[in-house]
C-alpha positions as CSV (number, residue, x, y, z in Angstrom):
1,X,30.0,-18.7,22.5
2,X,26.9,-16.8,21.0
3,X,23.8,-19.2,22.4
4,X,20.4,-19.2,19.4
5,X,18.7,-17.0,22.2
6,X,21.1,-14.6,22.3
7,X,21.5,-14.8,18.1
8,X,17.7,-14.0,18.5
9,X,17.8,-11.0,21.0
10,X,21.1,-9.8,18.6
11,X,18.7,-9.9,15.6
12,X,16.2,-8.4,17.4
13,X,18.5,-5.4,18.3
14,X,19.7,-5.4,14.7
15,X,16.9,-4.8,13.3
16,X,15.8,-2.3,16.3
17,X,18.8,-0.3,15.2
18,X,18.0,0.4,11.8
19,X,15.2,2.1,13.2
20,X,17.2,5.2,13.1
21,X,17.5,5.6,9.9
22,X,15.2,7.6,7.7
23,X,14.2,7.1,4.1
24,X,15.4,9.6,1.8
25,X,13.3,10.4,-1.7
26,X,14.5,12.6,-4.4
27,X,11.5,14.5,-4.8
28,X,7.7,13.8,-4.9
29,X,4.8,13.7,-7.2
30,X,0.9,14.7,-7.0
31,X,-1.0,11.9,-7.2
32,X,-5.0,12.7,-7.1
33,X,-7.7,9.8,-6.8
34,X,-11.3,9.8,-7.1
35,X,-14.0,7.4,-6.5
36,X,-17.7,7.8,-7.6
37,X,-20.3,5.5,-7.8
38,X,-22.2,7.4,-10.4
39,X,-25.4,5.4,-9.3
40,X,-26.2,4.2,-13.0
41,X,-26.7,7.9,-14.2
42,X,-25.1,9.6,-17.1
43,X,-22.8,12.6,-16.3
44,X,-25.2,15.8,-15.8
45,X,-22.6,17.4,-14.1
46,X,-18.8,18.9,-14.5
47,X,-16.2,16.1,-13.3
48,X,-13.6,19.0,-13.9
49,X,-14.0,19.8,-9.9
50,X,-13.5,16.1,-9.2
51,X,-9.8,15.9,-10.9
52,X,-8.4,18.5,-8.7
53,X,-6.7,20.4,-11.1
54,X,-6.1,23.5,-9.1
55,X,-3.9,21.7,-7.1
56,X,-2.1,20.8,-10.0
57,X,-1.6,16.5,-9.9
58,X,0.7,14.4,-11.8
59,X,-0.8,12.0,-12.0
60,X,-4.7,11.6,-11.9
61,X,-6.6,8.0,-11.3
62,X,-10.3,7.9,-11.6
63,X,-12.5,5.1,-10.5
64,X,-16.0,4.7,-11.2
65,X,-18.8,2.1,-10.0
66,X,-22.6,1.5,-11.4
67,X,-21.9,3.2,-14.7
68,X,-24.8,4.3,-16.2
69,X,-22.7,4.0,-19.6
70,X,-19.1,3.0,-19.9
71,X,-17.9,5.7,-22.3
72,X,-19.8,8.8,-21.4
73,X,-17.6,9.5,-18.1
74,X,-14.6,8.5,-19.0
75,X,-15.2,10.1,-22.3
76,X,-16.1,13.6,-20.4
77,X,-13.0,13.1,-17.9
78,X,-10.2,13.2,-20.7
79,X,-12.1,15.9,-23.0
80,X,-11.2,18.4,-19.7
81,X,-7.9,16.7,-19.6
82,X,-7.0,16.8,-22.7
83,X,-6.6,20.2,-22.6
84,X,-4.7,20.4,-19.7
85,X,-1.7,18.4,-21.0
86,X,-2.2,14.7,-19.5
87,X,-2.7,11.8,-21.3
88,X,-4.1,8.7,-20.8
89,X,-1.7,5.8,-19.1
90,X,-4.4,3.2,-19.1
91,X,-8.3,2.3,-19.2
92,X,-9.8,-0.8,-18.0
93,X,-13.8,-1.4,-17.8
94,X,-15.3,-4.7,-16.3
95,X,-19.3,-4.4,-16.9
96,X,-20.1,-1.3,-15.6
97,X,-17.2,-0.5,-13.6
98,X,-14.3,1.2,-14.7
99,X,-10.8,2.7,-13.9
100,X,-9.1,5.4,-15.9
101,X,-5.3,6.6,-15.5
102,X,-4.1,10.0,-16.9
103,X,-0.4,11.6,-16.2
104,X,1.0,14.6,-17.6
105,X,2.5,14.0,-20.5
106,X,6.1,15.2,-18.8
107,X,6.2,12.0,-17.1
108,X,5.6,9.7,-20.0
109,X,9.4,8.6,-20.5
110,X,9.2,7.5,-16.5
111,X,6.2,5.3,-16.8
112,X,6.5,2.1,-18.6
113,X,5.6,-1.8,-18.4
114,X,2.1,-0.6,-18.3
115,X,-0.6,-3.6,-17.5
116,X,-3.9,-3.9,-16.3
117,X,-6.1,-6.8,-14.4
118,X,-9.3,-6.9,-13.2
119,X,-11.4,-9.9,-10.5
120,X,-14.9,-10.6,-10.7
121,X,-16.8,-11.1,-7.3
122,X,-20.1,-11.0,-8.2
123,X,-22.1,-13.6,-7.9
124,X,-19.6,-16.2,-6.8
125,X,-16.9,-15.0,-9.2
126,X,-19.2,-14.9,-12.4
127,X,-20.2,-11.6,-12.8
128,X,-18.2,-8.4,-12.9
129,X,-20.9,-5.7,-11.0
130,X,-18.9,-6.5,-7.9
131,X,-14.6,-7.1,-7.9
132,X,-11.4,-5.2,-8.7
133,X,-10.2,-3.1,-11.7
134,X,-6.6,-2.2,-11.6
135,X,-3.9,0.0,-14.1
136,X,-0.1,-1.0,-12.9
137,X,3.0,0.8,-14.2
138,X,6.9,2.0,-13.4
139,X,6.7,5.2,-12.0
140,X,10.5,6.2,-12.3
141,X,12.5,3.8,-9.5
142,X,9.1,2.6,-8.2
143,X,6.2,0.3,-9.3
144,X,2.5,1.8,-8.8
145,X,-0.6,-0.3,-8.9
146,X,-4.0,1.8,-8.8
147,X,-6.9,-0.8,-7.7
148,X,-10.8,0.5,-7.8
149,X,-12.7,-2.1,-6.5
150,X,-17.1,-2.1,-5.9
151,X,-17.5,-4.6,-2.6
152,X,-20.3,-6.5,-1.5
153,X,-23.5,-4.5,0.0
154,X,-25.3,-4.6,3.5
155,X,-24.4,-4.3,6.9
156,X,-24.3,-7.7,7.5
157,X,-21.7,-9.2,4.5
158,X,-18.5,-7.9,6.1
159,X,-17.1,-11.2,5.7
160,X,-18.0,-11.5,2.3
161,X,-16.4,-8.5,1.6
162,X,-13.1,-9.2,3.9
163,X,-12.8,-12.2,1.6
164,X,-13.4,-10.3,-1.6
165,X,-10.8,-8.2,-0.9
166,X,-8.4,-11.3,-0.4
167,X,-10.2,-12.2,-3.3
168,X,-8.7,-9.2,-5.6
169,X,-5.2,-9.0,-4.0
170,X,-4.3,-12.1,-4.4
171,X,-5.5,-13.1,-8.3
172,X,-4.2,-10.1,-10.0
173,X,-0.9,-11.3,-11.4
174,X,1.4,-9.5,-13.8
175,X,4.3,-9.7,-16.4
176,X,6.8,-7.7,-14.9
177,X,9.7,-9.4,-12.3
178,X,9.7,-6.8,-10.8
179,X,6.0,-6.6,-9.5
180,X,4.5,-9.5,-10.6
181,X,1.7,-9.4,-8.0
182,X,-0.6,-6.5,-6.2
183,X,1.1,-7.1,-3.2
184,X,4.5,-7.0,-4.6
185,X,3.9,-2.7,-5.7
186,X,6.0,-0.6,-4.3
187,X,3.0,1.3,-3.8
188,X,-0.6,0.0,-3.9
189,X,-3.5,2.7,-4.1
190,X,-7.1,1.2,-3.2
191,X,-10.3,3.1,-3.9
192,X,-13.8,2.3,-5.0
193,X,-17.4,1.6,-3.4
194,X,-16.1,-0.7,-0.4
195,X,-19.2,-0.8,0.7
196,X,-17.9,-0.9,4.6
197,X,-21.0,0.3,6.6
198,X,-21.3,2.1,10.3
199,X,-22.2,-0.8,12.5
200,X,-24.8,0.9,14.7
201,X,-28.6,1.3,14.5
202,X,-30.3,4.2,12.0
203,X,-31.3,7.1,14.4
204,X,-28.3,6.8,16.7
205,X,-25.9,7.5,13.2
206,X,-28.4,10.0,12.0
207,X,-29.0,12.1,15.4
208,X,-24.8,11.8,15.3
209,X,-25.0,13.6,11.4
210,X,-27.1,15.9,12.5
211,X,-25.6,17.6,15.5
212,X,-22.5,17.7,13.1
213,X,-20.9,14.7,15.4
214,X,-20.4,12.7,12.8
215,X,-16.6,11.7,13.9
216,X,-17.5,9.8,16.7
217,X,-19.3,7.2,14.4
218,X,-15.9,6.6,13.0
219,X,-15.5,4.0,16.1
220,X,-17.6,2.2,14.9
221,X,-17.1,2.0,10.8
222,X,-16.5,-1.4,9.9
223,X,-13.2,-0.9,7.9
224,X,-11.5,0.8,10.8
225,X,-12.9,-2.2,12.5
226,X,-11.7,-4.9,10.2
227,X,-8.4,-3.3,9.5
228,X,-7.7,-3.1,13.2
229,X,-8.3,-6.9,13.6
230,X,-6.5,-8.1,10.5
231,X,-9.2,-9.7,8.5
232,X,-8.6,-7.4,5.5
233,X,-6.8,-4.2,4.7
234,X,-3.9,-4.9,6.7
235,X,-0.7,-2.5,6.6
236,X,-2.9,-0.1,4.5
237,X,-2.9,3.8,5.0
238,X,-6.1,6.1,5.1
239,X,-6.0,10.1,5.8
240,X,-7.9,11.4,8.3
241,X,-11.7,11.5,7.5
242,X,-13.3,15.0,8.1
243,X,-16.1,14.7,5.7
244,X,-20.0,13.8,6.8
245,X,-20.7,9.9,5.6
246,X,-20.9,9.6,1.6
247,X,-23.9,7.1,1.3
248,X,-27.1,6.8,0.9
249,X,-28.6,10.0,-0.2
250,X,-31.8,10.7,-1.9
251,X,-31.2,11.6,-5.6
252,X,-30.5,15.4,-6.7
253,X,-30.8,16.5,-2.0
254,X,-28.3,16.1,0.2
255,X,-30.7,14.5,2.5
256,X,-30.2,10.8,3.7
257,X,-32.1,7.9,2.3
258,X,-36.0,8.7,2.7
259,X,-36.9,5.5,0.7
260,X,-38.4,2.2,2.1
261,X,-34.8,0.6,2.3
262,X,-34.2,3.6,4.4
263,X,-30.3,2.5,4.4
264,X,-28.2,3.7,7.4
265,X,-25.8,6.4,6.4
266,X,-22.2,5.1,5.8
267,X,-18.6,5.4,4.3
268,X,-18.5,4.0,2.0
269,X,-16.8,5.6,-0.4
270,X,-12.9,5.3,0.3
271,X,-8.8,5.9,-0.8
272,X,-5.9,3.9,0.7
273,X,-2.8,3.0,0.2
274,X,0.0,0.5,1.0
275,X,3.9,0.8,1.1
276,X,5.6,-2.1,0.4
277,X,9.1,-1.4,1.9
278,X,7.4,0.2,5.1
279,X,5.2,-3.2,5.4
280,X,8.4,-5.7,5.0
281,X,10.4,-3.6,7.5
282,X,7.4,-4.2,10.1
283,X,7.0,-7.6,9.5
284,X,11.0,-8.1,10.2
285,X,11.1,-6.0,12.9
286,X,8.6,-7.9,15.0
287,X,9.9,-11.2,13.7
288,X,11.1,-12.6,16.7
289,X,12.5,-15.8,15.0
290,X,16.2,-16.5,14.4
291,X,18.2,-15.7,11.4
292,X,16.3,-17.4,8.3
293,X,12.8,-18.2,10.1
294,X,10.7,-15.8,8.7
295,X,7.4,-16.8,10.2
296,X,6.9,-16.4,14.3
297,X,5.4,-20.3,13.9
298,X,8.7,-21.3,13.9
299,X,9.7,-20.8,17.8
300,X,7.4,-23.4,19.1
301,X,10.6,-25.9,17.7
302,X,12.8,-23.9,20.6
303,X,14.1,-26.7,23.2
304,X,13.9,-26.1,26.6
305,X,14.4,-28.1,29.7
306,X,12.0,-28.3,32.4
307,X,14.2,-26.5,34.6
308,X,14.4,-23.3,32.6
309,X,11.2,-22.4,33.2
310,X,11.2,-23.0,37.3
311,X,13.2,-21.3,39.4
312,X,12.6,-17.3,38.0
313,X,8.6,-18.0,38.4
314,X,8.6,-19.2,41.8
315,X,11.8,-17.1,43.0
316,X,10.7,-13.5,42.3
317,X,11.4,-10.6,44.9
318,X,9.9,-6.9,44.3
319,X,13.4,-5.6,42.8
320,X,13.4,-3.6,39.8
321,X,16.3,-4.3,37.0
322,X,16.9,-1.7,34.6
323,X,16.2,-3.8,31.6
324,X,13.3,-4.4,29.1
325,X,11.6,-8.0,27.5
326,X,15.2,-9.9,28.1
327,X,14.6,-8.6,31.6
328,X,16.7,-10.4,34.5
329,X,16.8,-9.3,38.5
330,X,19.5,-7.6,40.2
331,X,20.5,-10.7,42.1
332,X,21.7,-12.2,38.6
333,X,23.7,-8.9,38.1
334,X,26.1,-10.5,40.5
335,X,29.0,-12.7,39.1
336,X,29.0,-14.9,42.0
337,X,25.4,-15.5,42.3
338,X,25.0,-15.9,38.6
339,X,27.7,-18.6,38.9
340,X,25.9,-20.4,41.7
341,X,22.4,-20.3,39.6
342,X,24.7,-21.6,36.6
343,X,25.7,-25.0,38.6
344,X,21.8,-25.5,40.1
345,X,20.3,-25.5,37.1
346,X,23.4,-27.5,35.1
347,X,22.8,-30.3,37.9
348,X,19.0,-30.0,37.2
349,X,19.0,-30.5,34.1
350,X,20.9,-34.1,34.5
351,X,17.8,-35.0,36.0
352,X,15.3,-33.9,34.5
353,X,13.7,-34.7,30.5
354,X,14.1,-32.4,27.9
355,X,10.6,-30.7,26.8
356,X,10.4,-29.8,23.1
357,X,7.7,-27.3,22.8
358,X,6.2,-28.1,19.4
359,X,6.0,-31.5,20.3
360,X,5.0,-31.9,24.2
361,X,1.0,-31.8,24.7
362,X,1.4,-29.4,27.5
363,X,2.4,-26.8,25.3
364,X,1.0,-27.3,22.1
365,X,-1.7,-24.5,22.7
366,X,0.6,-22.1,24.0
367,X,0.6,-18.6,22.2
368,X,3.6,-17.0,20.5
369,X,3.7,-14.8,23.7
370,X,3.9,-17.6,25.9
371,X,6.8,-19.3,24.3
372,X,8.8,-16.0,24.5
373,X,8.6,-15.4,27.7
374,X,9.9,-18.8,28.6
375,X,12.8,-17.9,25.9
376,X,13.1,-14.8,27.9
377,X,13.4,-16.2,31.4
378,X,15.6,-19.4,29.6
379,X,17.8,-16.0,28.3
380,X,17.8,-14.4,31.7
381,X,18.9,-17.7,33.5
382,X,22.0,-18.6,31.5
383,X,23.0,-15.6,30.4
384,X,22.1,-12.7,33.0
385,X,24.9,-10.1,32.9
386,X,24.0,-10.6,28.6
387,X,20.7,-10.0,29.2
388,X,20.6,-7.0,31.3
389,X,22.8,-5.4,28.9
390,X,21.4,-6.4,25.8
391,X,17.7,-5.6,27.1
392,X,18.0,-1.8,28.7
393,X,20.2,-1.3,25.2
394,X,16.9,-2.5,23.3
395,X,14.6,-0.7,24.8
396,X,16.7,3.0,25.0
397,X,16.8,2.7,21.0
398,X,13.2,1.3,21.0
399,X,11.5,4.3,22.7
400,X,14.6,6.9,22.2
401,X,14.8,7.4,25.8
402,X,16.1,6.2,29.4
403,X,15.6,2.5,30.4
404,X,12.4,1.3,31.8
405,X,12.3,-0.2,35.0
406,X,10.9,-3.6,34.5
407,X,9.3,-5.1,37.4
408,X,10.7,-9.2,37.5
409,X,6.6,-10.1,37.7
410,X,6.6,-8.8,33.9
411,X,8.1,-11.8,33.4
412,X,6.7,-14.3,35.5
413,X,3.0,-12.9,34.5
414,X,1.8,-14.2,31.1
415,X,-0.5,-11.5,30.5
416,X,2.1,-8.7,32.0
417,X,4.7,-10.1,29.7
418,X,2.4,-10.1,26.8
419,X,1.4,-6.4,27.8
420,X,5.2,-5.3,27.9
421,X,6.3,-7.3,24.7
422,X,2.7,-5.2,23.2
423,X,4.7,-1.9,23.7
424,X,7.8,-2.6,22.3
425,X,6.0,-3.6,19.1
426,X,3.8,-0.5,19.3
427,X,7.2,1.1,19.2
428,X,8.8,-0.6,16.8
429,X,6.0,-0.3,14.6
430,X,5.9,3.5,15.7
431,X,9.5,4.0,14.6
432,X,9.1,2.2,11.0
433,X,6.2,3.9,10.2
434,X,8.0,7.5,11.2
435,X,10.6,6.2,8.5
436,X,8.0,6.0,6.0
437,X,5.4,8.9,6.7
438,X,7.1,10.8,3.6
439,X,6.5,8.2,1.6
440,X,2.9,9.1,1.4
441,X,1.8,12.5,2.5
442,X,-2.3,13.1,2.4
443,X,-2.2,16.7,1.0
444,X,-6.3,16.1,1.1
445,X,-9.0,13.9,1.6
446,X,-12.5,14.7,0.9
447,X,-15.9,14.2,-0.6
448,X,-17.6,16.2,-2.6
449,X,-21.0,17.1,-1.9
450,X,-22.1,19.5,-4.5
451,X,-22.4,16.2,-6.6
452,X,-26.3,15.4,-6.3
453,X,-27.4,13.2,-9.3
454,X,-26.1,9.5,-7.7
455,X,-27.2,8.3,-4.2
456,X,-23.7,8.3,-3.0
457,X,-21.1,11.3,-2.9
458,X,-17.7,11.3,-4.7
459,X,-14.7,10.9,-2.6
460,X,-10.6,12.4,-3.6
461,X,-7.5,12.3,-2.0
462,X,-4.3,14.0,-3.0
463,X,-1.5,12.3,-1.9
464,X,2.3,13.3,-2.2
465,X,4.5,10.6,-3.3
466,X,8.3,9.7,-3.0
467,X,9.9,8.3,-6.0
468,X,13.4,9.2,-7.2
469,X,13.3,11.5,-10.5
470,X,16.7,12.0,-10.9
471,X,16.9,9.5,-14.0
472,X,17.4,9.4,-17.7
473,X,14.8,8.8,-20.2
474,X,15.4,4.9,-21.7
475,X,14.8,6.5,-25.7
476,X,15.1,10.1,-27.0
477,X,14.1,11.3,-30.3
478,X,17.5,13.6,-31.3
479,X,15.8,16.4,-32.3
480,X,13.2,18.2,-30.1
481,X,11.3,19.3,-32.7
482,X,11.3,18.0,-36.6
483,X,10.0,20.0,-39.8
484,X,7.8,17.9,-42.4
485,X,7.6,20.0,-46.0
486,X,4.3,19.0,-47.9
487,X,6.2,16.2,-51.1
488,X,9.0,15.1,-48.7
489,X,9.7,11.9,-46.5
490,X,10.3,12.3,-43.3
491,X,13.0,10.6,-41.5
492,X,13.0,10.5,-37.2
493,X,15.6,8.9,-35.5
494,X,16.3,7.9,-31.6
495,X,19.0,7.6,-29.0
496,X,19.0,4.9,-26.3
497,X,20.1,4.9,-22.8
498,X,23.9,2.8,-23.2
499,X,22.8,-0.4,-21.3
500,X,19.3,-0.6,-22.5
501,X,18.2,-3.8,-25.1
502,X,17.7,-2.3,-28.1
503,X,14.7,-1.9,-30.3
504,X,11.8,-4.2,-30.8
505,X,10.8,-4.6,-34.7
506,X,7.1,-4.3,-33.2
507,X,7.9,-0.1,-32.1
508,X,6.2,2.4,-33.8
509,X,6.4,6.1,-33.8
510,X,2.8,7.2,-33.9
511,X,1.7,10.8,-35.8
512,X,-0.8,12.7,-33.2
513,X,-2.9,15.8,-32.8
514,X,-0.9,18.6,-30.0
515,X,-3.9,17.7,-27.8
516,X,-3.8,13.5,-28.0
517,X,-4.7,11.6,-24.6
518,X,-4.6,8.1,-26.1
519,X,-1.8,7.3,-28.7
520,X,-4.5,4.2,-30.2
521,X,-7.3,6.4,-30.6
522,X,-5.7,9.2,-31.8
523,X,-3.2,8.9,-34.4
524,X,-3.2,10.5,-37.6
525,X,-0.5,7.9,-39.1
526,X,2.4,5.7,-38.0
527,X,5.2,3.5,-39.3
528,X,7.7,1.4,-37.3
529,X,11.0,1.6,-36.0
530,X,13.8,-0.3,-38.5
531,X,17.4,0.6,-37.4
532,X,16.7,3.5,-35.0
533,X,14.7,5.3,-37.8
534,X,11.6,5.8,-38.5
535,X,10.1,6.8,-42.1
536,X,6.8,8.5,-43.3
537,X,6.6,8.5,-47.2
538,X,5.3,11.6,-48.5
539,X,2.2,10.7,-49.0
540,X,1.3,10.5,-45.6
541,X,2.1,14.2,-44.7
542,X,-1.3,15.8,-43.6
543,X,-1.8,17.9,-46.1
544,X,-2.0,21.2,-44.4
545,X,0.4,23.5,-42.4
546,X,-0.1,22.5,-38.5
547,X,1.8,21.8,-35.0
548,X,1.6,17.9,-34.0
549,X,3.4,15.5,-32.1
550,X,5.6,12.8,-32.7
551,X,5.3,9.7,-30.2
552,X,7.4,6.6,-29.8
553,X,5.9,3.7,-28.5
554,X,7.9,1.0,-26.9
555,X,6.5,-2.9,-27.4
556,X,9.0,-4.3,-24.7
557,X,7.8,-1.5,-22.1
558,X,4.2,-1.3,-23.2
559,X,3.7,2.1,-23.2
560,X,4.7,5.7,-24.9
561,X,7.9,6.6,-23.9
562,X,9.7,9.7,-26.0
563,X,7.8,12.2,-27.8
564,X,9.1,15.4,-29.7
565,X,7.1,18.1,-31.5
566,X,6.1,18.2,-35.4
567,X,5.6,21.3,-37.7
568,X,4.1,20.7,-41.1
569,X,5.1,22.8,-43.6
C-alpha cells in the first residue's frame, strides 16, 4: 500500500516527468514595444524610428509617461502608421500617461474582447501621474494584456514601488472568463518608467559609463535585485540589456544630469514579460505538497513520530547511495537489514508520543526545508528499497543525466539538505523554462539614443510570440469586395463560424477611408446589422467615385472583426 510520502515523492516524479515535453506553437507573431517618458515635451522628433517598422511587427504597443500633451504623440504615432496598414486596437490615457495599441489590420478578425484598465498610484491612489495603463485582448488561442506603468521616483522608494506594482496587478479586473485578471493573461507585457534605480553612489556608476563598463552595474540595479528576491516582478522575463543606462540626461546632449539634483544615472526605462502557463507549471513543479494541497504551508500538518527523525541522524556512516532528496544508505538497500530497522522503529513507536508538526512548539518555526527533510529521512526509514529507486529515478530525469551520488550527511545536515533540495528546483525550474523559451523570443532590446529632447532615452523590444494561427475568422463578409453605384442601396451580408452566438442588434458595419486606424474616429457612415444584412440607403453613398472599406464591428467581442473592400461607382 502506497504510504502519503510515497503519494508525494510519486507526484513529485509526475510532474518531474512532464518535464520532457516541449511546447509546440503554430507559428509566431512580431510584437514591438516602446517606452518613452517624453519628459513633458511635445514631439520635435520622428517616432517612426521608435515603431520598428523595418523589422516589420504585428503588432505595435506604445507607452508613454510625462506627456507634454495627450494627443500630439499619439496623434503623430498612427499618422506614420496609418500608412503602413495597422490600425488602432485600443487607446487609454490617465493624466498625462498613455498607452496606444496598433496591429496590422490582417490580424483584426483574431483579436477580439478588447478592454482596457488603468490604477492610480500617485499620491496615495488619488492621482494618476504615477500607476498602470493597460489595453487587453484575444490574440487568436491566447489572451494578451500590454501594461505601461510610471513608478514611484528616488533611490530610496523601492518599496513604494515594489508595492505599486502589487498595487496595478492586482486591481485591474476584466469582463472576459477567460482572463478576468492581469495575472490570469496568457501573456502579460510590462513596460513604462519603473523608475528602478542603480543602488550605488554617483561617481562609482559614472566612472563605470565612462570606461564603457556599464554592464557590471547591472548587479546592482534594483529590479534585478527585487525580482531576484520576490518582492515584485516575480516569474517575469527581461532580454538581455546591452544598452548604456537610459536616465537622467541633460536635455537635447547625451551627457548625464549636470543639474543640481545631479541624479545618478539609471534604468529605468524597461520591457518584460510574463507567461502564464510557464509560471503555473513552476509553481506545481516545486509544489512539494500532496495531491490537492497547492500551497507548500500545508506540510507542516504531516505527522510524524519521534522516532522517525532519530536513528538516520545519529547513525550515519561515510557511504554513498546512488540516490537524490529521497536519499537512503546502502545498509537499507538490504532486505534483511531493512526488515530489522522495520521492527526497531515499529517497537519505538509504542513507546513514544506522536508529534504533529503544525501543532508541537518545537517545530512551529521550522522552515519548509526542515520539514522535508524529516519527510525524507521518515521516507528513507520505512520505505528504503522505494526510496532509493524512486530518488536516483528523479534526479536522472531532473538533470538528464547519471545519478548523483548523495552523501547520507545531505540528509542529516539542515543546511546540506536545503543546498541539495536548492538544485533540483534550479533544475526543475531550468527544465520548465526550456519548455517555454519559444514562447517569447527577444529578437531585440534597446534604447534609442538619437532621441535628445526628454531627460530620459526611449527603450523597444521586439519579441517573437507563440500563438496558434491556424483558426477561422468568427464573421466573414461573403463578398471580398462590394460595388456601390451613385442612386442605389447597398446591401452587405455575413457568414458566421457554425457554433458561434449569433448577431447582437447593437453590430454595425462602419463605412471608412482605405487608410482608417480607428473605426470611431474615422467613419464616413454606418448602419447596423438586422438579419445578417446590413443596408446603406442611397443617400448615404459618398458622392464621388473612390476605394473604401467596409468594417464589421462586433458588440459581444468589442472590437472590429471582418472587413472587405468598397468601390464607389
Amino acid at each position: 500500500m502506497i504510504t502519503n510520502l510515497q503519494h508525494h515523492v510519486l507526484i513529485v516524479l509526475q510532474l518531474l516527468l512532464t518535464l520532457t515535453t516541449h511546447v509546440k506553437m503554430v507559428t509566431s507573431l512580431k510584437v514591438h514595444i516602446v517606452t518613452y517618458n517624453t519628459g513633458n515635451t511635445r514631439p520635435r522628433e520622428d517616432v517612426a524610428p521608435l515603431l520598428g517598422l523595418g523589422l516589420d511587427p504585428d503588432i505595435i504597443s506604445v507607452g508613454f509617461e510625462e506627456l507634454g500633451d495627450t494627443d500630439d504623440w499619439e496623434n503623430e504615432v498612427d499618422k506614420v502608421l496609418a500608412k503602413r496598414g495597422y490600425y488602432r486596437v485600443k487607446l487609454v490615457t490617465m493624466s498625462i500617461m498613455q498607452i496606444v495599441v496598433f496591429a496590422k489590420k490582417e490580424h483584426m478578425p483574431f483579436i477580439t474582447h478588447i478592454q482596457s484598465e488603468y490604477t492610480k498610484t500617485g499620491f496615495g491612489g488619488t492621482y494618476g501621474n504615477k500607476g498602470g495603463t493597460s489595453v487587453r485582448f484575444r490574440l487568436y488561442d491566447k489572451t494578451v494584456a500590454m501594461v505601461n506603468t510610471h513608478l514611484s521616483a528616488h533611490m530610496d522608494q523601492v518599496h513604494i514601488r515594489d508595492e505599486e506594482y502589487w498595487n496595478i496587478m492586482s486591481e485591474q479586473d476584466f469582463d472576459d472568463p477567460m482572463s478576468e485578471h492581469l495575472y490570469d493573461h496568457d501573456y502579460v507585457f510590462w513596460s513604462g518608467d519603473l523608475n528602478y534605480r542603480i543602488q550605488l553612489g554617483n561617481e562609482e556608476v559614472r566612472s563605470a559609463i565612462k570606461e564603457g563598463k556599464h554592464l557590471d552595474l547591472l548587479g546592482h540595479d534594483q529590479l534585478h535585485q527585487e525580482k531576484q528576491a520576490g518582492h515584485a516582478f516575480i516569474g517575469f522575463h527581461e532580454a538581455d540589456i546591452t544598452f548604456p543606462p537610459t536616465y537622467k540626461f541633460d536635455p537635447e546632449t547625451d551627457i548625464y544630469d549636470t543639474s543640481q539634483k545631479n541624479r545618478v544615472p539609471a534604468w529605468c526605462d524597461r520591457v518584460l514579460w510574463r507567461i502564464k502557463a510557464e509560471r503555473a507549471e513552476i509553481a506545481h513543479a516545486l509544489n512539494w505538497a500532496g495531491e490537492g494541497e497547492t500551497d507548500t504551508s500545508s506540510l507542516s500538518s504531516f505527522t510524524l513520530s519521534a522516532s522517525d527523525l532519530s536513528d538516520l541522524e545519529s547513525d550515519y556512516s561515510s557511504d554513498h547511495c546512488e540516490v537524490d532528496g529521497a536519499c537512503g544508505s546502502k545498509q537499507f538497500l538490504n532486505p534483511d537489514k531493512a526488515k530489522k530497522k522495520a521492527k526497531k522503529t515499529k517497537k519505538k513507536k509504542k513507546e513514544k508520543k506522536q508529534i504533529d508538526i503544525s501543532d508541537d512548539e518545537a517545530y512551529a518555526n521550522r522552515s519548509t526545508w526542515e520539514i522535508m527533510r524529516k519527510r525524507t529521512i521518515s521516507l528513507m526509514k520505512k520505505t528504503a528499497v522505494y526510496a532509493a529507486t524512486t530518488g536516483s529515478a528523479m534526479l536522472r530525469t531532473a538533470t538528464g543525466s547519471a545519478p548523483i551520488k548523495v552523501h547520507k550527511a545531505d540528509v542529516a545536515d539542515p543546511e546540506r539538505f536545503k543546498n541539495l533540495m536548492n538544485t533540483l528546483e534550479r533544475e526543475k525550474v531550468s527544465l520548465v523554462k526550456e519548455k517555454y523559451e519559444n514562447c517569447v523570443k527577444p529578437l531585440v532590446y534597446k534604447s534609442h539614443p538619437e532621441y535628445k529632447q526628454s531627460d530620459h532615452k526611449p527603450v523597444s523590444a521586439l519579441l517573437e510570440v507563440g500563438v496558434n494561427t491556424n483558426l477561422e475568422p468568427v464573421i466573414k463578409f461573403q463578398k471580398d469586395k462590394y460595388t456601390w453605384k451613385k442612386g442605389e442601396k447597398l446591401v452587405v451580408s455575413f457568414d458566421v463560424r457554425p457554433g458561434i452566438p449569433g448577431f447582437s442588434a447593437w453590430d454595425w458595419v462602419a463605412i471608412v477611408d482605405s487608410d482608417w486606424t480607428d473605426y470611431h474616429k474615422h467613419y464616413i457612415s454606418y448602419q447596423y446589422v438586422s438579419k445578417e444584412t446590413a443596408k446603406f440607403p442611397w443617400e448615404q453613398h459618398p458622392g464621388a467615385a473612390r476605394t473604401l472599406n467596409l468594417v464589421f464591428v462586433s458588440s459581444k467581442m468589442n472590437a472590429p472583426v471582418a472587413s472587405a473592400l468598397l468601390e464607389c461607382l
